[in-house]
DSSP file (Angstrom, degrees, kcal/mol; ACC not computed):
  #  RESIDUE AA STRUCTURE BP1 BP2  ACC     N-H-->O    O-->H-N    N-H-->O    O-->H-N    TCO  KAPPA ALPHA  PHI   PSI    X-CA   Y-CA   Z-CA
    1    1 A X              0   0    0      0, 0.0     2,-0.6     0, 0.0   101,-0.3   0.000 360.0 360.0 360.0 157.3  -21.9  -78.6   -9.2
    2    2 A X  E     -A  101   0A   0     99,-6.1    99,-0.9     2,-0.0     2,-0.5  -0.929 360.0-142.6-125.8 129.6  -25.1  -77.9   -7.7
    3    3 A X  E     -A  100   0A   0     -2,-0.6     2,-0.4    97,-0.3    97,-0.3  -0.646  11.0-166.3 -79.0 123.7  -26.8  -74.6   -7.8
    4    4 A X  E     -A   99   0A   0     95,-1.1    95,-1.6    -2,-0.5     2,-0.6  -0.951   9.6-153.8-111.7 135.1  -28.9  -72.6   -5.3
    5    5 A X  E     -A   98   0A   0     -2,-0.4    93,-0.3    93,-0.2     3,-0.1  -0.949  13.2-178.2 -64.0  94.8  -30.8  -69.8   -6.0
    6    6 A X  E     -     0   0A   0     91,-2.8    92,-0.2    -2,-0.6    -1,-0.1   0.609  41.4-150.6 -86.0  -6.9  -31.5  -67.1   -2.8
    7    7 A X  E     -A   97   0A   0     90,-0.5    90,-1.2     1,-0.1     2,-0.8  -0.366  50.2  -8.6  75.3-162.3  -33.5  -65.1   -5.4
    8    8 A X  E     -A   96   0A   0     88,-0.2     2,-0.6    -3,-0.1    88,-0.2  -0.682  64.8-163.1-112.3 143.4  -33.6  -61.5   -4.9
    9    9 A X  E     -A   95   0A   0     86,-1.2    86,-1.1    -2,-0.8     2,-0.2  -0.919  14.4-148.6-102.0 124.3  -32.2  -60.3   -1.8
   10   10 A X        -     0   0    0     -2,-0.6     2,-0.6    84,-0.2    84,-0.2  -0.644  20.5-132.4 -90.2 155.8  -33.1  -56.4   -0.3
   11   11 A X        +     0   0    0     79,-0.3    81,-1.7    82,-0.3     3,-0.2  -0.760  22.7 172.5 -85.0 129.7  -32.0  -53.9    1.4
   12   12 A X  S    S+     0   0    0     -2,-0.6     2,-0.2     1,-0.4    -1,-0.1   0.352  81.3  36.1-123.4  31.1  -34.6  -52.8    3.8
   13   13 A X  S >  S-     0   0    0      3,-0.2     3,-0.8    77,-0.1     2,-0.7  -0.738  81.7-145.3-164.7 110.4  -32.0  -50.1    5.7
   14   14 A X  T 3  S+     0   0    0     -2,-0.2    77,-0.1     1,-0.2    75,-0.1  -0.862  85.2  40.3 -89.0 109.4  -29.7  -48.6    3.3
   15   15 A X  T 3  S+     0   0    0     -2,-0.7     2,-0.3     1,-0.0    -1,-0.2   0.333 101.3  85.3 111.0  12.5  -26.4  -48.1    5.0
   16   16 A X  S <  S-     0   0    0     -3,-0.8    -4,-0.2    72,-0.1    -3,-0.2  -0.796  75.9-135.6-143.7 103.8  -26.6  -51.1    6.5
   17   17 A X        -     0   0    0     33,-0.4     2,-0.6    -2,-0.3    70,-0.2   0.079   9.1-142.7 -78.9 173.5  -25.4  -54.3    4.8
   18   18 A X        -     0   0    0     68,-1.7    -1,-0.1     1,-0.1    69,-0.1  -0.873  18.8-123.6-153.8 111.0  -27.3  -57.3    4.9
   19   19 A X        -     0   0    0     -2,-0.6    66,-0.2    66,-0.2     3,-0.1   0.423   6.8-146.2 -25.7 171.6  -25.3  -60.7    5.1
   20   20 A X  S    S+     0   0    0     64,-1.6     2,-0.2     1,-0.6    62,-0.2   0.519  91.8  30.8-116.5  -2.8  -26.2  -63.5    2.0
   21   21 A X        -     0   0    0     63,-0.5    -1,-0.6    59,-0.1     3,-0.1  -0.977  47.8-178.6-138.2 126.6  -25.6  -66.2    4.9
   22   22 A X  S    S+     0   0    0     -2,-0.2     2,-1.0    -3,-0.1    60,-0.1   0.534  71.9  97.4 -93.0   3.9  -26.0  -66.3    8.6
   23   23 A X    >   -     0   0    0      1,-0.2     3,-2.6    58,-0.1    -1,-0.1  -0.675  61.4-162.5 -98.6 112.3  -24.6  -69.7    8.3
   24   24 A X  T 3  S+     0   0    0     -2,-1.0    58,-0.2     1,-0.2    -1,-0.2   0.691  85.2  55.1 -23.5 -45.3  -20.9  -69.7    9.1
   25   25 A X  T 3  S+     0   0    0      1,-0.1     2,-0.9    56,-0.1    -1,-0.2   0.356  75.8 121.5-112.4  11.9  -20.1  -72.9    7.6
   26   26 A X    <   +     0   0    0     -3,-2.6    55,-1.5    54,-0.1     2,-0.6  -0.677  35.5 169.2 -63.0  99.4  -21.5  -72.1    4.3
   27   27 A X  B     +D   80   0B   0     -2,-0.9     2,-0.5    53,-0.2    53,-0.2  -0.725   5.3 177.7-113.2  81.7  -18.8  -72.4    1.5
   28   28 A X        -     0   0    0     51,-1.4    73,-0.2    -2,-0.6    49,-0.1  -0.809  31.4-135.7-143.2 178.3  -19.1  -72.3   -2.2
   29   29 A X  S    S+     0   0    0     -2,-0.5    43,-1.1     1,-0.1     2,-0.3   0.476  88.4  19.5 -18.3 -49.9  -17.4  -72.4   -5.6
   30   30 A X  E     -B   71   0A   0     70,-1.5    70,-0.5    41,-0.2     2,-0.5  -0.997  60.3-165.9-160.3 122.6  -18.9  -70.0   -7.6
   31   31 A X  E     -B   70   0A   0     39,-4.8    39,-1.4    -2,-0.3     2,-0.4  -0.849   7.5-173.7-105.6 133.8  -21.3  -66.4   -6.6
   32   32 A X  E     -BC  69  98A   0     66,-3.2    66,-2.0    -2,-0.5     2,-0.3  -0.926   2.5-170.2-140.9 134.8  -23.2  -64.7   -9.2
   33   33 A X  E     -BC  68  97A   0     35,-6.4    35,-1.4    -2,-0.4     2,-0.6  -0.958   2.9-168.6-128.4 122.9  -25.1  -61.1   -8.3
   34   34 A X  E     -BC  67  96A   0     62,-2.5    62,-0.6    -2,-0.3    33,-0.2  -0.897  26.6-116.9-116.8 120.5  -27.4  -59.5  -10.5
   35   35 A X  E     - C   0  95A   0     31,-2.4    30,-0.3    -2,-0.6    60,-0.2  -0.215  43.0-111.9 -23.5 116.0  -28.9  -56.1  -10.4
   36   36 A X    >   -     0   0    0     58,-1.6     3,-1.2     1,-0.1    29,-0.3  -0.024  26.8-109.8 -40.2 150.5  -32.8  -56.3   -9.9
   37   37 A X  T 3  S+     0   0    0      1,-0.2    -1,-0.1    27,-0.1    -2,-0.1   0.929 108.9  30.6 -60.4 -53.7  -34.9  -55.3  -12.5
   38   38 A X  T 3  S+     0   0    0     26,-0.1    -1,-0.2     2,-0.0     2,-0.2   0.030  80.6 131.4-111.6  30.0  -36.5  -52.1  -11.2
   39   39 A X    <   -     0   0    0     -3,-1.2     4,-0.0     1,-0.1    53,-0.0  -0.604  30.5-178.1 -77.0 155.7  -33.5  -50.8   -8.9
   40   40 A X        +     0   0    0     -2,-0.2    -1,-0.1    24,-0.1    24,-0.1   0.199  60.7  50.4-134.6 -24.9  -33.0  -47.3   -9.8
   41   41 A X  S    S-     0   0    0     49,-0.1     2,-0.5    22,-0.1    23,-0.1  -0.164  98.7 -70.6-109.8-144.7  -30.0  -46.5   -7.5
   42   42 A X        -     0   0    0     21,-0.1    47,-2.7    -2,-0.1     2,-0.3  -0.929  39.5-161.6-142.7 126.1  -26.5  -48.4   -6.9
   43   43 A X  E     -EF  62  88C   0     19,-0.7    19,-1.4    -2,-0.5     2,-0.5  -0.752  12.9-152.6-110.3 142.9  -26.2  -51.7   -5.1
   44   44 A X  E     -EF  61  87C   0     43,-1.9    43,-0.5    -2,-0.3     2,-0.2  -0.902  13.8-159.0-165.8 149.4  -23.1  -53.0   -3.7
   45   45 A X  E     +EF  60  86C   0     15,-2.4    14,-1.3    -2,-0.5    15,-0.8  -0.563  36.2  86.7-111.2 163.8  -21.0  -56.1   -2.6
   46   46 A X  E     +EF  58  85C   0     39,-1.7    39,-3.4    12,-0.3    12,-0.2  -0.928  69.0   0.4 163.6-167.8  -18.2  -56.8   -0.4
   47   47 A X  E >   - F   0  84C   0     10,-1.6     3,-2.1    -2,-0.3    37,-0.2   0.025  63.3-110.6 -31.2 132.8  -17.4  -57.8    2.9
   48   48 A X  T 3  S+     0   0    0     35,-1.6   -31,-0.1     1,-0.2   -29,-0.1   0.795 124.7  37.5 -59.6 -29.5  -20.2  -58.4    6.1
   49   49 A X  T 3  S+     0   0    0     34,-0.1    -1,-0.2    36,-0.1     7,-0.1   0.089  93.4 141.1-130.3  10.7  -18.8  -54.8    8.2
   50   50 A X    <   -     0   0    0     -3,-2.1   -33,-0.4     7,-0.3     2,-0.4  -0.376  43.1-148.6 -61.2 136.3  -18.4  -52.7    4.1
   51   51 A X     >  -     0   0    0      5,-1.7     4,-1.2     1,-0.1     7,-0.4  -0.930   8.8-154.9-112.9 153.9  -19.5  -49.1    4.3
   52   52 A X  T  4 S+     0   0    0     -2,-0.4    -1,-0.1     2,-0.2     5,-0.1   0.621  95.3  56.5 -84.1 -23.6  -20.9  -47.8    0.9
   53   53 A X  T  4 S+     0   0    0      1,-0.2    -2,-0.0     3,-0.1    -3,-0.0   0.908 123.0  23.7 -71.8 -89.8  -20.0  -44.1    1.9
   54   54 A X  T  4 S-     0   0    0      1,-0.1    -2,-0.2     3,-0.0    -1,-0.2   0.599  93.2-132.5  17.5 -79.7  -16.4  -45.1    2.4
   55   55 A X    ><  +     0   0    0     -4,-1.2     3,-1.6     1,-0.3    -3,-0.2   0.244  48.2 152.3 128.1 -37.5  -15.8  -47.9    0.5
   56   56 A X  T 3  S-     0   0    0      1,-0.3    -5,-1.7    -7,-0.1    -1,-0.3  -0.290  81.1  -1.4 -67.4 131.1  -14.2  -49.7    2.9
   57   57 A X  T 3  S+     0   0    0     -7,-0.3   -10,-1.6     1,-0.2    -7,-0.3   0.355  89.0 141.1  82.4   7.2  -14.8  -53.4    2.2
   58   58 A X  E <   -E   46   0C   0     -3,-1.6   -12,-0.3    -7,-0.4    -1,-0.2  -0.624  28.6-175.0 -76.4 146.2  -17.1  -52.5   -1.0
   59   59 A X  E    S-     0   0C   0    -14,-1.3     2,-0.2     1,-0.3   -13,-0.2   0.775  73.1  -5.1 -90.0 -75.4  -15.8  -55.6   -4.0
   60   60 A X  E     -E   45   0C   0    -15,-0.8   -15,-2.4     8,-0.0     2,-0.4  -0.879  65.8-140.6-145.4 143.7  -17.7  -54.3   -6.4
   61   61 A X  E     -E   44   0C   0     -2,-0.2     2,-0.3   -17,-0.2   -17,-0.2  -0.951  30.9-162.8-110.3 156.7  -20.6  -51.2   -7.1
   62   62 A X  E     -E   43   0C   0    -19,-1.4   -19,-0.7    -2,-0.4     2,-0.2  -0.815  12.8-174.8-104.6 151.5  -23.4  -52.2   -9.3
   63   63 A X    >   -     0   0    0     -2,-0.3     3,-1.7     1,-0.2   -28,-0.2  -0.783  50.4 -42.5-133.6-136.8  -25.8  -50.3  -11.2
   64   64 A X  T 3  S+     0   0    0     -2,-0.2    -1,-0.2     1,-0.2     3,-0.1  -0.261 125.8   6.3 -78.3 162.6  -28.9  -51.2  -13.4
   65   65 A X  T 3  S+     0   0    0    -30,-0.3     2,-0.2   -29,-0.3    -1,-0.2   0.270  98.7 129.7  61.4  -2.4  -28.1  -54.2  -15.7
   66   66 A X    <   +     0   0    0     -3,-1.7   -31,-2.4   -32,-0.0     2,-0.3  -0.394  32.4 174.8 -84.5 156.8  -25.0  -54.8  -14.3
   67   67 A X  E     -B   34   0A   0     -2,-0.2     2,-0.3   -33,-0.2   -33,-0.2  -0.996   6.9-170.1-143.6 150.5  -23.8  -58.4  -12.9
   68   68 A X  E     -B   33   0A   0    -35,-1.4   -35,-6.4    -2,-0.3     2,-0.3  -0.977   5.5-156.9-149.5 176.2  -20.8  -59.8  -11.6
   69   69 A X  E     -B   32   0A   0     -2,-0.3     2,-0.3   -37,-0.3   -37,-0.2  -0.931   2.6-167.8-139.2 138.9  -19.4  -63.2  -10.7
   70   70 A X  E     +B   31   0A   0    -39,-1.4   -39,-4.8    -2,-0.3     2,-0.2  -0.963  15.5 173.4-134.7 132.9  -16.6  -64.6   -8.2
   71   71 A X  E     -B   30   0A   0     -2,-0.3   -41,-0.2   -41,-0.2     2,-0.1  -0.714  34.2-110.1-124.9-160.0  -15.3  -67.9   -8.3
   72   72 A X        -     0   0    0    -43,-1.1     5,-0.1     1,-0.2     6,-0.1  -0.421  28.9-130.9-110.8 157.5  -12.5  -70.1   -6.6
   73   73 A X  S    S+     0   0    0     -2,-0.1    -1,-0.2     1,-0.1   -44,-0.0   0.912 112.4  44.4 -84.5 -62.7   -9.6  -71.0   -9.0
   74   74 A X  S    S-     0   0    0      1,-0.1    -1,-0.1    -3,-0.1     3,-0.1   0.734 111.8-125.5 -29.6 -40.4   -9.7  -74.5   -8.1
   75   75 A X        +     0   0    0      1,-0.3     2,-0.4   -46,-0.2    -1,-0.1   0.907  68.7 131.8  72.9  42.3  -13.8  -74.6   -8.4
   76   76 A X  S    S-     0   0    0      1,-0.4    -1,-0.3   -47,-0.2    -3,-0.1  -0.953  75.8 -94.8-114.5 165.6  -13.8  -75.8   -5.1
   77   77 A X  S    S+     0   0    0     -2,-0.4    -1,-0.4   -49,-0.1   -49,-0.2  -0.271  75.3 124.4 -33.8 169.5  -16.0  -74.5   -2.2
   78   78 A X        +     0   0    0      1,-0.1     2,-0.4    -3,-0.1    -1,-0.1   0.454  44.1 103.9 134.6  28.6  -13.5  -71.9   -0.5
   79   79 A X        -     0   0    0     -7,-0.1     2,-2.0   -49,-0.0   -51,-1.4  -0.938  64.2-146.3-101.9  96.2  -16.2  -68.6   -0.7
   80   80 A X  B >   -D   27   0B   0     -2,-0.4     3,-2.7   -53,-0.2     2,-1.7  -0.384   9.3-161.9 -88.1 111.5  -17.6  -68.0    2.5
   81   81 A X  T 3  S+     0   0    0     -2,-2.0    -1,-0.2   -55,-1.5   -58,-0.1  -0.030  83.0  57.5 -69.1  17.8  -21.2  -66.7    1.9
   82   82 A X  T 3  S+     0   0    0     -2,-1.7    -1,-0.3   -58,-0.2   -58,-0.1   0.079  99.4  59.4-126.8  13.7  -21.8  -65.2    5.5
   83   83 A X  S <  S+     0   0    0     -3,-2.7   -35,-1.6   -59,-0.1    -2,-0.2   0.616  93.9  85.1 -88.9 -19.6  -18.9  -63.0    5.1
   84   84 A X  E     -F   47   0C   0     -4,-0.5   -64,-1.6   -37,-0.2   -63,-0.5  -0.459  57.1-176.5 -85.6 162.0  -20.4  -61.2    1.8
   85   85 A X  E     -F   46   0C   0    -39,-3.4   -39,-1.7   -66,-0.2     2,-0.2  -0.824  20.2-153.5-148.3 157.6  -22.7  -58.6    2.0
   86   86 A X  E     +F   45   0C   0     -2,-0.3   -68,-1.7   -41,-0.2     2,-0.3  -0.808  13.6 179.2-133.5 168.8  -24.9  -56.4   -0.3
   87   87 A X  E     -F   44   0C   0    -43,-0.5   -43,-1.9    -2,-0.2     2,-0.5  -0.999  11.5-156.8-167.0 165.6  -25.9  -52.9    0.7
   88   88 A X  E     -F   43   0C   0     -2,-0.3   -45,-0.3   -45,-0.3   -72,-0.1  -0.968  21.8-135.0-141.5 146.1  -28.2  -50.5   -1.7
   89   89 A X  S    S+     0   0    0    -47,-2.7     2,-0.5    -2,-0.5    -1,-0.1   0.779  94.9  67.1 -66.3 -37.1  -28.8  -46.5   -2.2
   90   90 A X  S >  S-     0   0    0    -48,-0.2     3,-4.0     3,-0.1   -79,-0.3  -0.909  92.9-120.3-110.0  99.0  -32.3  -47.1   -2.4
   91   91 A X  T 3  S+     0   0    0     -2,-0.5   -79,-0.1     1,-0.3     3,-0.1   0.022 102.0  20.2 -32.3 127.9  -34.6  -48.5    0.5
   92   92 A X  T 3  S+     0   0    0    -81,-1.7     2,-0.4     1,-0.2    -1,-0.3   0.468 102.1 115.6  71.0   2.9  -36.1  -52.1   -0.8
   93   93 A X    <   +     0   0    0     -3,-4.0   -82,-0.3   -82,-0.1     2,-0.2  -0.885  29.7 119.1-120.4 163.3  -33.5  -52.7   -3.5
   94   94 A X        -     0   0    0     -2,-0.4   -58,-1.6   -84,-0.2   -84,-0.2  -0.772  46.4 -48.7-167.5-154.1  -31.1  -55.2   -4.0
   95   95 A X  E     -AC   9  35A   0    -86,-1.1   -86,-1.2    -2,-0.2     2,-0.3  -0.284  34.2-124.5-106.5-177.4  -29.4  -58.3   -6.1
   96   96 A X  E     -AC   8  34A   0    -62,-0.6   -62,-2.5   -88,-0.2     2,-0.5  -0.857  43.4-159.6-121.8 127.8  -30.6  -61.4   -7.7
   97   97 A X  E     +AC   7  33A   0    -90,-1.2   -91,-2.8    -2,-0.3   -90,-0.5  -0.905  25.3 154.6-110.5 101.3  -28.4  -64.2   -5.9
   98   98 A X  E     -AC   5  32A   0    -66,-2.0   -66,-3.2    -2,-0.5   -93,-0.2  -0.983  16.0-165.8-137.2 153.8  -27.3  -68.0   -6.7
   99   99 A X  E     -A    4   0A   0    -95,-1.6   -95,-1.1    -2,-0.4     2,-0.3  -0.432  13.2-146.9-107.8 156.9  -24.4  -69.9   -5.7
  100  100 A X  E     -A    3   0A   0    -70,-0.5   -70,-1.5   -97,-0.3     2,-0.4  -0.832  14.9-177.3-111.5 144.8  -22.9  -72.9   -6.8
  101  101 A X  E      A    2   0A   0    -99,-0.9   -99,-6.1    -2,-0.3   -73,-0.1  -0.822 360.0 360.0-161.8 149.1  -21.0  -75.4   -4.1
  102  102 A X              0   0    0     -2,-0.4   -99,-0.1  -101,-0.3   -74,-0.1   0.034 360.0 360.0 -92.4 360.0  -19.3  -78.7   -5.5
């Protein structure tokens, strides 16, 4: 497997998610998202069109020190990375992101 890093990704409009791909045809194995070090509020994954108020499409909420991971059962590509989304409470925070693809 080969690993990419995106590093840490922000929110810089809170209530408004912000894709981890704009390229469609980005697929892979294995996601892992880590709270940022100095976030103070609640970060959250899901779906490209999730509202945070809601819910609606939220995976998972984070807060500080938290991390979570999705992979495929097979461990082949089959995640597509420009339907997930992050979204944050706090203007200018967000996750730590890498990927793996096969």
């Amino acid at each position: 497997m080969i690993l990419t890093s995106l590093g840490r990704i922000t929110v810089p409009a809170p209530g408004t998610p912000v894709a981890l791909s704009l390229n469609s045809r980005t697929q892979v194995a294995r996601l892992v998202l880590q709270t940022a070090a100095l976030n103070s509020g609640k970060t959250y994954f899901g779906l490209i069109g999730m509202n945070k108020s809601t819910l609606a499409g939220v995976s998972r909420v984070l807060s500080a020190t938290d991390s979570y991971e999705v992979t495929t059962e097979d461990g082949m590509d089959g995640i597509p990375l420009s339907q997930m989304a992050i979204d944050a409470d706090n203007l200018g925070e967000g996750l730590l992101v890498s990927y793996w693809t096969e």
